[in-house]
Structure formats: C-alpha cells, structure tokens
N, C-alpha and C positions, 0 to 999 in steps of 0.2 A: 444556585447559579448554574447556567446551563453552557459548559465548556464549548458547546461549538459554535455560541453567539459573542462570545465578548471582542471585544474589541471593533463589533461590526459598524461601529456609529455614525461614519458617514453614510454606507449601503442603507440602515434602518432613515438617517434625515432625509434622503432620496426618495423613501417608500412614502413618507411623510409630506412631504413635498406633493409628490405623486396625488396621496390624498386628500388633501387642502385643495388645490386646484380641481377635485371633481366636485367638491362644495359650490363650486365659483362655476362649472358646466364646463370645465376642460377639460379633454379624457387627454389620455397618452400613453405609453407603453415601456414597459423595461426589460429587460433583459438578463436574469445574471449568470454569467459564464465564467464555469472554472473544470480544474480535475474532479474527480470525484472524491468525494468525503472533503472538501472545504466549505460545508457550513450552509448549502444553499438552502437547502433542507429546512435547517435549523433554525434560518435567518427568516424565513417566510411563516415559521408556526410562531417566531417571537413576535414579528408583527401580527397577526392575529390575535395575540393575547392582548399585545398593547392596543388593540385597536378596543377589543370588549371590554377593556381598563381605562381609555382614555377618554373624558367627557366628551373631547372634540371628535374623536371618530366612533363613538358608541352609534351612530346610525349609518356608520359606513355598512353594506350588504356585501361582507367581502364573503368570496365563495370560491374552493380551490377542487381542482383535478389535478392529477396524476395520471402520465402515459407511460404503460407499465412496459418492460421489454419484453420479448418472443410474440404476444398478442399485441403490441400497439402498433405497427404498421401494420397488418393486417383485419384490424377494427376500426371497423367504419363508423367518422363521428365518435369516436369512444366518449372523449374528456367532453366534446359539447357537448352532448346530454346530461353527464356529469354535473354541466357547469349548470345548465339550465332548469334541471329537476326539481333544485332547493329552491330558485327563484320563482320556479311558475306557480309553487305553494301558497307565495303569497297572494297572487291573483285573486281578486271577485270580481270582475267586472267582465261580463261575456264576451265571446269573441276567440279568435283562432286559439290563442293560449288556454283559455281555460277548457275549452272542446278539448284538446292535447291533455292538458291535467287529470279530465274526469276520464279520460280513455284510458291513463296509466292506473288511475285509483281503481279502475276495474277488471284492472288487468288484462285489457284486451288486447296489446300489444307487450311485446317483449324484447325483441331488438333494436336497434340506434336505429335504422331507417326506420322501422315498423312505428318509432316512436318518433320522429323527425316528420312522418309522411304523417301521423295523426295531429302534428300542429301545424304543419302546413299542406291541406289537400289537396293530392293531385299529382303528388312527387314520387307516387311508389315505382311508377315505371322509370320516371327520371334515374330514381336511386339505380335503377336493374343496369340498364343500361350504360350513363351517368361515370358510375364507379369505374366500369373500364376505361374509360375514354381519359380520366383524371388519371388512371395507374399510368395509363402509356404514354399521357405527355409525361408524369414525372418523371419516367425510368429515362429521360433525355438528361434529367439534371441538371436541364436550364429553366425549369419550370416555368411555360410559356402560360400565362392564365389565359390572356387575352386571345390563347387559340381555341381556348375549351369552348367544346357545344354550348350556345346560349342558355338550353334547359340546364346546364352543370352551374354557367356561372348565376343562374335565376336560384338553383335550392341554394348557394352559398348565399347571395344576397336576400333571398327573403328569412332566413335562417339569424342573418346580421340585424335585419330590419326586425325583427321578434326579441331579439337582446336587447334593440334599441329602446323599442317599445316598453321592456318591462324598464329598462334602468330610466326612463321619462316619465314613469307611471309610479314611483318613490322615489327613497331617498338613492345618494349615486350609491353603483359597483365598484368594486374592484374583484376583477377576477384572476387567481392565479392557475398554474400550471405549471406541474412540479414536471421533471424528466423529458424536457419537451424537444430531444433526441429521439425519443421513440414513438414522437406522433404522427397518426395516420395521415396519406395526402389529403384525404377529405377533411380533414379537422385544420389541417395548414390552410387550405382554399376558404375556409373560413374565419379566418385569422384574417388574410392578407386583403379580405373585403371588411375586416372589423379596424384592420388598423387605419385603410383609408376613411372613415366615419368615426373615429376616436375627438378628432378637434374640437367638434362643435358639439359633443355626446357627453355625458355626466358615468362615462364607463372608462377604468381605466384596467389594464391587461400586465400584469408581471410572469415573466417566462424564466424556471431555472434550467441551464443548458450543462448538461456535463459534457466535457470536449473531447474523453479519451479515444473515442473510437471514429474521429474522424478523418484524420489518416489514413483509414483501413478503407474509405470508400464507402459506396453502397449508401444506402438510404441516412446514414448518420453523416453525410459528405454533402448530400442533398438541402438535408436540412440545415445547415451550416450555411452552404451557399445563399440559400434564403433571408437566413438571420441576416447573414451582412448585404443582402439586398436591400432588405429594409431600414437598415441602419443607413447605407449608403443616399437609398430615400428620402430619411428624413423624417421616418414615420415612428419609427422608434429607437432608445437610448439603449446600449450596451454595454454595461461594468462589468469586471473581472473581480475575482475574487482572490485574492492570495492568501499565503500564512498569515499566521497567525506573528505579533510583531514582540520581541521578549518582555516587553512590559505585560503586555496583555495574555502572557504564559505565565509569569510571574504569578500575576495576578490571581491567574484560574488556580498555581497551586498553593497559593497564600487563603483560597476562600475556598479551596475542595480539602488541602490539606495542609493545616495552619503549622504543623508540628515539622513538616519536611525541610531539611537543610537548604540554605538559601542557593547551593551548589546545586542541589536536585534539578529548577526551574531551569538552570541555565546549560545541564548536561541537556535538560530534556530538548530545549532550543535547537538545541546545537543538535540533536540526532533527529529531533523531525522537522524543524527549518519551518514549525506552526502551523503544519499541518493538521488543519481538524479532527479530523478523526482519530487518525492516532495521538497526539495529544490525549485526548479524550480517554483512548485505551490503556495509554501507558499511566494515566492516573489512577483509572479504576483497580490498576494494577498493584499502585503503590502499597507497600505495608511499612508501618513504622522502623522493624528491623530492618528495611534494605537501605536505609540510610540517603544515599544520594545515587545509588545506583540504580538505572534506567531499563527496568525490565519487560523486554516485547511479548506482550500476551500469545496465547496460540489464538485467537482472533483475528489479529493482525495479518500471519499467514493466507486465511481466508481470504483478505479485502487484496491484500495484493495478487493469490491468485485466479480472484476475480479479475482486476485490473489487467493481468498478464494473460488472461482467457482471450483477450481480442487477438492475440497474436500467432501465428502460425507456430508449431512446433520448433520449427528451427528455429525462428527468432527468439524462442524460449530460452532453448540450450543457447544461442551468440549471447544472452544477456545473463545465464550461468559461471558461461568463461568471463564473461568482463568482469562481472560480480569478486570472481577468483583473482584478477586481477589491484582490483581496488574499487573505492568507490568512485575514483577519477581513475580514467583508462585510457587507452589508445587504440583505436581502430588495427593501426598495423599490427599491436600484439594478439590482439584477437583474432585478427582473422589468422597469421602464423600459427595460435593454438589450437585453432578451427582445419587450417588448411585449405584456406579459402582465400580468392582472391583478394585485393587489400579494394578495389573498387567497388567490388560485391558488398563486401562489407561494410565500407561509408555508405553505401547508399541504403541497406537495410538500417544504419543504423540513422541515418536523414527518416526515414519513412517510422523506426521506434520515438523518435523523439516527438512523433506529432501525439502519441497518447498519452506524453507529460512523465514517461517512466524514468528517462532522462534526459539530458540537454547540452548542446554545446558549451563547451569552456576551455579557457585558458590553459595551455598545456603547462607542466613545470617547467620550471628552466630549463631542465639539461634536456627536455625534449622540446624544445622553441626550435631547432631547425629542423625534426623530424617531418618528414611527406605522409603526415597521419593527421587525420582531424582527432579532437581531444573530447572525451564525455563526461559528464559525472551522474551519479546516480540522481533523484529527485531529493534524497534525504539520507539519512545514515541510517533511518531503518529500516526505508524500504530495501538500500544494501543489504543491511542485517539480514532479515528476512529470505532475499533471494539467493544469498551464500549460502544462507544453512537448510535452503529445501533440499542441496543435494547431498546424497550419500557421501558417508566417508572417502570410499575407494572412488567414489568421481571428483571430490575434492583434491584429493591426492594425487590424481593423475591430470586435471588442470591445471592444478599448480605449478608442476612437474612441466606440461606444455608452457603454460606461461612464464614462467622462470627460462626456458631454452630459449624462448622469443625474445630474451629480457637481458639474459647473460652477456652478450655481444658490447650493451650499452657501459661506458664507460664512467658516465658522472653517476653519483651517488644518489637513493633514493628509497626510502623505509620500507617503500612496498617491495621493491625488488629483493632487499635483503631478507625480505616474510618469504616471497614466493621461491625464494634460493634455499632457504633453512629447511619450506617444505620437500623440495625435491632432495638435499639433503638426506630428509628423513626417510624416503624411499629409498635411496643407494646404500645406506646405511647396514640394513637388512641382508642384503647380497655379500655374501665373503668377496667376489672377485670383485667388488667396486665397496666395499667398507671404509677404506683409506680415504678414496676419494670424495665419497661422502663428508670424515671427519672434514677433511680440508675444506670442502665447498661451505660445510657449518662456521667452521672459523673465522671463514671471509665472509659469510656472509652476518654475524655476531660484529665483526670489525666494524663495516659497515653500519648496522644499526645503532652499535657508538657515534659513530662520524653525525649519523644527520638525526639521532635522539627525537625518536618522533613517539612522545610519550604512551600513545596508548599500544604502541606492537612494542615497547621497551620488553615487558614484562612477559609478552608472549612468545617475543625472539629468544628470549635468558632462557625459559621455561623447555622452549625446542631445542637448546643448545645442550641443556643439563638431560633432557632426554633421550637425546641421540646418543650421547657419551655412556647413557647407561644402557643403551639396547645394541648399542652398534656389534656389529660382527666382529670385527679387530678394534678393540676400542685401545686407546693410548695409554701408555702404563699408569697414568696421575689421572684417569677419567673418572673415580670414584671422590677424587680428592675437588678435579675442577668441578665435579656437577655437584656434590655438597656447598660451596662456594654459590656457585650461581645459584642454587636453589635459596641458602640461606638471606643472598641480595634481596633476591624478588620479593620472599616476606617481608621484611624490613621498609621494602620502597611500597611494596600495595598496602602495609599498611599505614602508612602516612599520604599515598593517592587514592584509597578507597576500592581501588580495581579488584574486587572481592575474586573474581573468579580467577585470577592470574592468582591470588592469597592461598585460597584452596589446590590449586593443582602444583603448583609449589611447596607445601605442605608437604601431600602426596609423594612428588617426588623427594624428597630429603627422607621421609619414611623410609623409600626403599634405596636411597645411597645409604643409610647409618645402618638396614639391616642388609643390607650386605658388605660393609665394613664389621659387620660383627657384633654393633651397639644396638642389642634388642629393645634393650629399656628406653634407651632413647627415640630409635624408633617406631614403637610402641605410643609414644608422649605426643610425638610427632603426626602419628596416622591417626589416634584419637581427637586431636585438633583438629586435623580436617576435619574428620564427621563431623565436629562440633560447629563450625562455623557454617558447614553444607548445609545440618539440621535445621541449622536457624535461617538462611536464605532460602530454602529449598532449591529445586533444580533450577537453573538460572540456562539462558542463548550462550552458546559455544561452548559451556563447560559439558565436556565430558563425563557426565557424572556418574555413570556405571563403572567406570576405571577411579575412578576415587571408590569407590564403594569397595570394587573387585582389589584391590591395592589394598588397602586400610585392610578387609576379612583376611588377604595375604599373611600381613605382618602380625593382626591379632591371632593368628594361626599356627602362626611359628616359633609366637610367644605362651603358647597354651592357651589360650581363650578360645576355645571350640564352641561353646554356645554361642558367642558373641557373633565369631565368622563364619557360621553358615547362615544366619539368615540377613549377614550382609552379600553372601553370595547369592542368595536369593533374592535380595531388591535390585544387586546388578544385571541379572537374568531380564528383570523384571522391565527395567527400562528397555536394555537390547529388546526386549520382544514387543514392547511400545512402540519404537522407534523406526522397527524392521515393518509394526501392521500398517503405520501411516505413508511403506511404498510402494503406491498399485500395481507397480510394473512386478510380475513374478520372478523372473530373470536377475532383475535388480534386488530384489527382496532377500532372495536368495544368496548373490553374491554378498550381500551385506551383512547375511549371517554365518558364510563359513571362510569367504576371503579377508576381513580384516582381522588381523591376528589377536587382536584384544577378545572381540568378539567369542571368538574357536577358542581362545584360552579358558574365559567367563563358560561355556556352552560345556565344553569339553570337561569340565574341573569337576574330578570324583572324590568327596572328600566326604567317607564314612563317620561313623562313629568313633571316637578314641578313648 
C-alpha cells in the first residue's frame, strides 16, 4: 500500500469521473492544489495504475509531464512536447504530425521550438520573435492573451488544434502535469487555448499545483492568478488537498506496520496533522523497539528546509524565535525577542503564512486581550524540525529573549514556564545571578504543576533537577531535591512512554547518587541509560553525547576505564557530527568551544590507568 494515496477516494472518484465523460466526448480539466508533500504526486501515478488495471479505462491514452523548477519558466513549450512525443508515436496516417514524428526519429531537430516548428511549418520565426512578446505581456501578471501578436496566439492555437487532432483520431486523452507552478508562459498560452476546446473534445487535462511559493510573488504568483482565472471562468475545476484524516493514518500503520501500538497512529496524527510525506517518513522510520514513540528522520530536515528555501533569511531566523517560542506563538513575543517592530512582524508573518509553514489561530486565553495576532506551526514536526536546526547556544539565548518577552505576563502557561526554566539555566552559571536563577527555576517548576501540560512535564522536572546540580550557589538540599525529581520523571516516562525525558533522567540521578557518594548505585543507574539509549538509538532533542559523556563519567570513577573511554569517544563523535551539519564557520565554531558540555566532552584527558 502506498502511504501517500490512502484515503484519497473522493480526489481518485473525481479523476474517474473525469474519465467516463471523455468516453462520452467530454473533455474538462482539474486542478489539484495543496502544500508540498500532500500526495499530489502520488495521487496521479495511483490513477495511472488504476487506469492500466481497470477494464473501463484500459484504453484511456493517459500521458503525463512534469515542470521541473530552475529550468521550467525559462523552457520554452517544455511539458507540451513532453505531452505530445508519446502521442504522435502512434500516428500512421500522413500529414503535419507524422512529418513532426519522422523529423524527431531522425533527429533533425532537438529543441521545443525546433520540434514544435517541424509539426507545425512556418512557426520558427514566430517562435524567435513570439517568445518575447508572450515573456513581456506575462511579467504584467494580468496575462492579457488577447493582446498577444496574432502569430503568438496562431502557434498556441494550431499547436491545441494538433492535440485535438490526435485525441479524434483514437481512443480519448487524458493529459496530466505534475508541478505546474513552474510552467513556462508558453506552455500556459497553450493550456488557456486547450481549456477553451476541452467541451466538445474527447481530451481531458489534470494540473497538480503546489501553493508554497506564492506569497513570494514572481512567476509562482502569476501562475496562481491564472488558475483562479480559469476557475473563475468556468473552464476548470479546483480541489485542495489536505491531511491525511486519523482513520486513514491508522490505517496506513495497521498495513505498513501491523505490530505498532495503537498509541503510535495517533501520536503520529497528532504531530504531523496527515501530512503526507511525512507520515510516510516517520513510518519508514518506525522500528519495533521504539514502541509508540514518533521518530523524525533526518529527511524530514531536508523537505522542510526545502520548503523554508522560498524565504528570505530573515524570515528564517523570525520563524527560529517563534519555533523557540512554541508551536503556537505570538507575533508581539517575537518580534520583542527579535527587536523588531510588533507591525513589521505581523505583517512578515501575513506574508509567511501564504507558503502554508504556518497559520492563523486562536490565541490562549490568558492572551485573548493581547494586541498580537496568534500562529501556529503547520504540524508538530514541522516545529520539531525547525527548533532543532538551531545550535544549542542559539537555542539558549532565544529562549532567554523569549522568556523576557513572556515574563511580564501574568496568567499561567506551560510554554512560558519551558522558556523561564531555559533562561534559568543560563543565569544559573553566573555566581553573581545563581540565586536568581535557582528562584526563576522554582517559579517557573510551580507553574508547570499549575497548568500540567503533559509533554514539557517531564522536561521542566528534568531542567529543574539540572540546574540544582550545575548551579553556581546551589541550595543546601539541591543534591537531595534533584535526586527526587530525577527519580519522579523515571517513574512517570515510564508508564507515558516519553523515552527521551526516561533517559536523560536516568542520566541525571547517575550523577546526583555519585555525588552523594553512592557509586554503586550510580553506576546501576548510568548503565541504564546506555541501556535503553542502545536500544532506541539517537532520538530528536535527546542530547545524546552528554548521556554518553555522563554514563563514561560515572563508569570512570567507578574503575571501568575500558568501558569509559570509548564512550568518550562516541560522545566526541556525535559533537563532531553535529558541529559538520553547521555551514556557518563562526557558528560552528562557537558550538564547539562555547557550550560548556561540549569544551568539557573536547577538553577531557583521560590517560591510561
């Protein structure tokens, strides 16, 4: 079964639909429009299959192009030659197509016009000329057809009249066109003369549109405008395409993976919101050991910062801090952690929401009277994802801005208590603000009791047990309260599954019992972790070079010197993973001697004994 088709039933009755009426001599046209990676793709190779499967369309001549990005506005004609190559094959019967056919089998021509002008003669100057005249109406963006030089609008219509030809000359077309965002204006001007001749034609035309880069203007803004020209026309039909709906997630991991907890499906739901593709990747992902936990491939990275490529640098970083923020934010905190106007920054963020990375919503309660419009992410992994491209020490000091923007607020709220614990953990550090630190952790620990927002439970306890044991001044009973909180979080992840908050809890209780003195114990303790690390392997947000770096610690102190150097070695080993995937040198750099985990792992001389 093919994950990024199910559930498509209605979109596939539509295509089918579609097909039955060019049996009957009625052409017409569709549209399917979504973000990228919902299935459109997928949705169009499954009807081809069904169609070479199904008795009723086995003589359908469905035939598909692709307009690829960087070269597709700037190829002239690309997908209709494409479209037309396979069909002129079947020709015998003489006349302008087959003249065009024997000229390609001899390879006397080689480009879209060169091969456009050999099935219709006469066109090569048209083409010369022609092209510019169609570039400079589009670049208006109200694409005036009906101004273009009559020789422009004569090669689109004799070009439509040669489609027509061959689809009346057998059995009907259907023609598809995948990406059709990046198709040339010449290839649209023969579109916009094929949809008015689809009625009474035995051809019909399916177009998939990805939407993210139309906000940004420019030729993907053009194209867009067109589609709902045509829609508005009356010439063709346009479907959206959404997630994926929890049954139909269910389902895909009930038949990709029968053995997965019935908890899996609906984490998975719940963090990509049925999203195709990712769906898709987070299954490929699954291993029986991970139980119901929802692991983002490094693939995933890619596709979203593909998706985040349309956008200007700075917009990159405002959707970093928001990321820092939560997956639901507020314009005015961002722009405060930014330092940027608060109207600047609604209106960047109006202009990010048209590529579908986020979207308008409902603020919480306690910010319902705030003068901020309210975001959320698209999904929970595409958050995921965007939180953790950044470096530690940028994490830490967004947080730290975010939290100061946040502090002021009065009502209660899980995120603020996350982003209060982090900047916590930075003051912590400083002897002359230690205290203050401890204090802001408390209140902010308080807080995350008060509004029990299950999945930071475990991360807030986890922040609270490790400030107690790194702080500068830490409180006379901090070895006492972070054993305490360390031993809760085991207890609660594991009967919630939160494998990662299990392990780094673990971790820390290691190093509160060996510094209370109980080696043995943690000893029992740091080998657990490994243990459960081993069998998840590196998992999103777990820190796993400081589980490694911590665990060699304790089994070092305990006399296990084979054991812990070459766990010092696999912590090295991540840090220098971690540090090649950041292009920036500067930043690369600070990643390897300014966070002090880091400098300790780098730094750490531990001979022979």
């Amino acid at each position: 079964m093919r994950t990024e088709f199910v559930d498509r039933v209605e979109h596939m009755a539509e295509l089918r639909e579609l097909a039955a009426g060019l049996f009957a001599g009625r052409g017409g046209a569709l549209v399917l429009d979504s973000i990228a990676g919902m299935g459109k793709t997928s949705l169009l190779g499954a009807f081809s299959r069904l169609s070479a499967e199904d008795p009723g369309l086995r003589r359908l001549r469905l035939v598909g192009a692709r307009c690829h990005p960087g070269i597709g506005p700037g190829l002239v004609y690309g997908p209709v030659v494409d479209l037309m190559l396979p069909l002129a094959k079947g020709v015998k019967q003489p006349g302008p197509v087959r003249q065009f056919l024997s000229f390609t089998r001899r390879g006397v021509v080689r480009t879209a016009p060169e091969l456009l002008s050999a099935m219709v003669p006469g066109l090569g100057m048209a083409f010369t000329i022609g092209q510019e005249v169609t570039q400079a109406s589009l670049a208006t963006g109200s694409m005036p057809f009906d101004s273009l030089q009559p020789f422009q609008q004569g090669v689109a219509l004799q070009i439509v009249e040669a489609l027509v030809d061959l689809a009346r000359s057998g059995d009907p077309i259907l023609l598809t066109v995948d990406d059709v965002q990046h198709m040339d204006p010449s290839s649209m001007l023969v579109v916009d003369r094929l949809l008015h001749q689809l009625s009474d034609a035995p051809i019909g035309l399916v177009l998939s549109h990805t939407t993210d880069a139309v906000a940004g203007g420019g030729h993907a803004a053009m194209v867009e405008e067109m589609l709902q020209r045509w829609a508005d026309d009356g010439v063709l039909t346009r479907r959206r395409l959404g997630g994926l709906p929890p049954d139909a997630v269910h389902e895909l991991v009930r038949s990709t993976h029968p053995t997965a907890p019935a908890a899996y499906s609906e984490k998975l739901t719940r963090l990509t919101d049925g999203h195709a593709v990712f769906v898709r990747l987070c299954l490929d992902e699954w291993r029986p050991d991970a139980g119901d936990e929802v692991g983002l491939p490094p693939s995933l990275t890619r596709i979203v910062e593909t998706r985040m490529g349309v956008l200007p640098a700075e917009d990159r970083e405002l959707l970093a801090v928001a990321a820092t923020q939560g997956p639901v934010f507020l314009s005015r905190v961002v722009a405060s952690a930014l330092g940027a106007r608060d109207e600047d920054v609604m209106e960047r963020l109006r202009r990010i929401a048209g590529t579908g990375l986020v979207e308008l919503t409902s603020p919480p309660a306690w910010a319902t009277e705030e003068e901020s419009d309210c975001y959320r992410f698209q999904h929970g992994a595409l958050w995921r994802v965007v939180y953790e491209r950044q470096t530690p020490g940028q994490a830490w000091a967004r947080h730290a801005a975010v939290a100061r923007a946040l502090t002021p607020e009065r009502p209660d709220s899980g995120w603020h208590a996350y982003n209060a614990a982090l900047l916590a953990q930075l003051l912590v550090r400083h002897p002359a603000r230690g205290a203050e630190g401890v204090r802001l952790m408390e209140q902010a620990w308080a807080e995350t009791e008060r509004t029990w927002l299950a999945n930071l439970v475990p991360i807030v306890r986890n922040l609270y047990a490790q400030i107690l044991l790194e702080a500068a001044e830490p409180p006379a009973d901090a070895l006492e309260r972070a054993g305490r909180l360390a031993v809760d979080t085991v207890l609660e992840t594991r009967n919630s599954g939160m494998i990662r908050s299990e392990i780094a809890a673990l971790s820390l209780r290691s190093r509160v019992l060996l510094a209370q003195g109980d080696r043995t114990e943690a000893e029992v303790s740091a080998r657990e972790a490994l243990r459960v690390l081993d069998e998840v392997g590196d998992m999103p947000a777990l820190r796993t070079e400081e589980v490694l770096y911590r665990s060699a610690v304790v089994l070092r102190e305990t006399g296990n010197h084979a054991e812990a150097r070459p766990l010092l070695g696999r912590a090295r080993a991540v840090i220098a993973r971690k540090a090649g995937s950041i292009p920036d040198e500067r930043l690369r750099e600070g990643f390897l001697r300014n966070v002090p985990l880091n400098r300790a792992v780098l730094d750490a001389e531990w001979g022979e004994r």
